[in-house]
N, C-alpha and C positions, 0 to 999 in steps of 0.2 A: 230363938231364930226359926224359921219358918222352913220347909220344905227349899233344897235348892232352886234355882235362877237358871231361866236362859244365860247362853253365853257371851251374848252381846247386848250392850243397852248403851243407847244415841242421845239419852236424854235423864240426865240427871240435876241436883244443886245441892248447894251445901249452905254453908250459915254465910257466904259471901252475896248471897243476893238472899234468897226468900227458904229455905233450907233450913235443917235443925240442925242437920250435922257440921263439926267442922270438915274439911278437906280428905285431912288424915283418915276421920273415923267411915266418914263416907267409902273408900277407895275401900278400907278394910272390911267393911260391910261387905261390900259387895264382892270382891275376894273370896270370902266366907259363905256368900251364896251362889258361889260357882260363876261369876263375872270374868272375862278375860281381856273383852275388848270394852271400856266406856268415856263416855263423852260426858267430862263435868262441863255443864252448859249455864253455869250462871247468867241471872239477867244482865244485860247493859255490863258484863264488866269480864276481866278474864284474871282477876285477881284469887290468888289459890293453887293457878296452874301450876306452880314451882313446886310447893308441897305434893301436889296428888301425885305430877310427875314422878318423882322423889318414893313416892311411900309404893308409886303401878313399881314400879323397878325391884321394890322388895316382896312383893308378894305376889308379883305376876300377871297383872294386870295393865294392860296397853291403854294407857291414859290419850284420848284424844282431845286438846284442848279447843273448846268450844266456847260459844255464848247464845246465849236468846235474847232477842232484839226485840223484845216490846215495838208496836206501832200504832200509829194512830191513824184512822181515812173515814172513809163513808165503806169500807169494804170490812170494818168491826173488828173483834178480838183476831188478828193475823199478827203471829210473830214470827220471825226466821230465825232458825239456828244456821248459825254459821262454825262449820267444822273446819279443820285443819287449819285453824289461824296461831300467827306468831303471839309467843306473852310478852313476847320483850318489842315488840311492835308500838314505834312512843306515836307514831300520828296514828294509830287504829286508838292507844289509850286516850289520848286526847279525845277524841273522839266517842268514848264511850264515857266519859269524865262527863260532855255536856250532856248527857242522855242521863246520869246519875243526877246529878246538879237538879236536873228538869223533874224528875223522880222526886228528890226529897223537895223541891218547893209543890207538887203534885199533893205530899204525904199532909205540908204542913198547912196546906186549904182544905183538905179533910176533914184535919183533926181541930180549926177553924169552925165548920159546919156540921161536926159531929156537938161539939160544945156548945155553938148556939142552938144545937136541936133537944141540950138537954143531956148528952152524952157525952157526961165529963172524962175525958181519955187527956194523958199531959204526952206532949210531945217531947217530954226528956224520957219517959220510958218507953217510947218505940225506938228511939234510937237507943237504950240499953238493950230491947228486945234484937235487935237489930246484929248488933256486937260489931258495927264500923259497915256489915256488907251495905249492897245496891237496897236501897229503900223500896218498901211495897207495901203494899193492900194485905199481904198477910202478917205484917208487923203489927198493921193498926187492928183486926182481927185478934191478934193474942192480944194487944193491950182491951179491945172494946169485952173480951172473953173473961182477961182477970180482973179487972172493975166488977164483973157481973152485971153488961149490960146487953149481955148473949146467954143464952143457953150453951152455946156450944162456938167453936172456932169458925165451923162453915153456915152457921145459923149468921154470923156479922157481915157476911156476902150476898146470904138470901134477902137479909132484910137491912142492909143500908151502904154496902159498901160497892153492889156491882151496877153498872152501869142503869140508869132510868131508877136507881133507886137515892133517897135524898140526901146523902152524903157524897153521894160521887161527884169527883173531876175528873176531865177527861185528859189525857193525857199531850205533853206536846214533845212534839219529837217525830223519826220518822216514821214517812208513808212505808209501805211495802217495797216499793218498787225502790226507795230509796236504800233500802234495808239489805236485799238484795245486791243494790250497786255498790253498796260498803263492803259488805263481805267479801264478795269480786275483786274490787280495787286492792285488798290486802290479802290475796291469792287465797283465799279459803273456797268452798262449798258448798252454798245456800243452800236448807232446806226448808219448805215450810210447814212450820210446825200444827199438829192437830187441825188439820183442816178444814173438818167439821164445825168449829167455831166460826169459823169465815162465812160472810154474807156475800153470795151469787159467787162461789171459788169459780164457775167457768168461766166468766167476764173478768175475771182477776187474774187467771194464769198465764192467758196468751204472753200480756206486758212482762211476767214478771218471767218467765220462758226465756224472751227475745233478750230480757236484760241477762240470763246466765245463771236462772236458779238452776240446782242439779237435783235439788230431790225433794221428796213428798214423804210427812210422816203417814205413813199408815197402816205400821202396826202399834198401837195407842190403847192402854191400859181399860182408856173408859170408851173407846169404841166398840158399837156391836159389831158383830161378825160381818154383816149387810154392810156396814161401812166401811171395810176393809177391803171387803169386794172392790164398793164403787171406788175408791180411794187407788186400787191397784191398775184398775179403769184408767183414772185417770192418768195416772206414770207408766202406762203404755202408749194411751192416745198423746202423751208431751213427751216420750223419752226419758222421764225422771228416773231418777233411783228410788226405791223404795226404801225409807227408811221407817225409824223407829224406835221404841224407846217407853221406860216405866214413868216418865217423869214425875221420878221419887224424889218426895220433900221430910219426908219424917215426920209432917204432921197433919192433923184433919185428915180429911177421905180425901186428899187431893192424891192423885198419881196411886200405882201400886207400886210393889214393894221392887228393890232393885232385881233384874232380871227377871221380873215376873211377865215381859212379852216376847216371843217369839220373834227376833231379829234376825234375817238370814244375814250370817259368815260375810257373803261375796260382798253385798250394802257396800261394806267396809273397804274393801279395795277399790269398787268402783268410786264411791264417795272420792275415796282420795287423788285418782287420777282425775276428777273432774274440776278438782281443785287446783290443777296445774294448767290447767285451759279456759280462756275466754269462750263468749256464749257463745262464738262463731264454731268453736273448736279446734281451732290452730292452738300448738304446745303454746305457753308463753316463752317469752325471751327474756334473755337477762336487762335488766335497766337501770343505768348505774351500777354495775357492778353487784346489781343484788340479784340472787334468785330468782 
């Protein structure tokens, strides 16, 4: 185990979407390197929550249950995390049920166009690599990895799996703005994640402002320091929270290790009141007799 961990991290997964770890081993991982407050954010899905819940409670750790919203637009790789969402929430699961669905019919045109390119990968062992989570690009990655038709796990991104390269689909599902108005709708706390992937963020955030994002990742494992700046910039000029996070996966060079960015404490409170409020900022009201 590595040196300890910041105290907070926004952005984590486990083996339920694209993650090595299961739930359990994750929470206790992080536990172990000085973690107190984290946000298991699986993609498209919020299956696990019960577990991680479950294991923050025994070892001290303030499980915030999360997701990462994968999207698709002309505004490129933008996902939203959405924090302080219910797991027993059946129209939010529905809901992220069609965005899974759209995922593995996504995976099995891949593994389609990986085969006619001559890159035999079977689509019964990415969903063994998988183990039931939200399907992804980094399933087909280990499977194109142990064929040995990669050098290496992030070498199957370089050269055939990410976007303009010839195995790629593009995804269908929501826009940003869409992404945002779902998290809202089920009383959470958009944030957007890794920003820097975004194509023209300042033509992109006014809309996505107005609709009731609350915050900006940007403190981000694979950001330079310069990006952080502009990134901070930017959640002063729209009022965001600054958020943040290792987005640790356990494999590949993707994300650093749990707690390995620099999270401020407060994030965390503010995050959560803004998740009780519409973009207007009036508290919400009960409706139906719910929260």
């Amino acid at each position: 185990m590595s040196a300890p961990g910041y105290p907070v991290d926004l952005h984590t997964h486990s083996l339920r979407s694209d993650g090595a770890l299961e739930p359990e081993a994750l929470i206790r991982r992080a536990a172990a390197r000085g973690v107190r407050v984290q946000a298991l954010s699986d993609h498209d899905t919020l299956a696990g929550q019960a577990e991680a819940l479950r294991v923050g409670q025994e070892v001290g750790v303030r499980v915030i249950p999360s997701t990462e919203l994968n999207t698709e637009s002309e505004w490129g790789d933008a996902h939203v995390l959405g924090y302080f969402l219910d797991p027993n929430d059946v129209a939010l699961e529905e809901r992220l049920r069609w965005l899974r669905d759209n995922r593995g019919r996504r995976i099995e045109l891949m593994v389609e166009n990986l085969n006619r390119l001559g890159y035999i990968v079977s689509l019964a062992r990415v969903l063994e690599i998988a183990q039931g989570g939200a399907l992804g690009r980094p399933h087909l990655a280990q499977a194109l990895f142990e064929a040995g038709h990669v050098p290496s796990y992030d070498a199957a991104f370089d050269t055939l799996l990410s976007k303009d390269h010839p195995a790629y689909v593009a995804r269908v599902g929501l826009t940003p703005l869409e992404a945002v108005q779902l998290v809202r709708a089920h009383h959470g706390a958009p944030s957007l994640a890794h920003p820097f992937t975004v194509d023209r963020i300042e033509e992109l955030l006014p809309s996505l402002v107005e609709a009731g994002l609350a915050g900006i990742e940007c403190y981000y494992g694979s950001h330079p320091a310069s990006s952080t700046v502009s990134c901070l910039a930017l959640a002063r000029k729209h009022d965001l929270v600054p958020t943040g996070g290792s987005d640790f996966h356990g494999r590949g060079a993707h994300g650093t290790d749990l707690g390995g960015v620099f999270v401020p404490l407060e994030c965390v409170d503010e995050l959560e009141a803004r998740a009780a409020r519409p973009a207007g900022g009036t508290m919400l009201r009960a409706v139906e007799g719910k929260p």
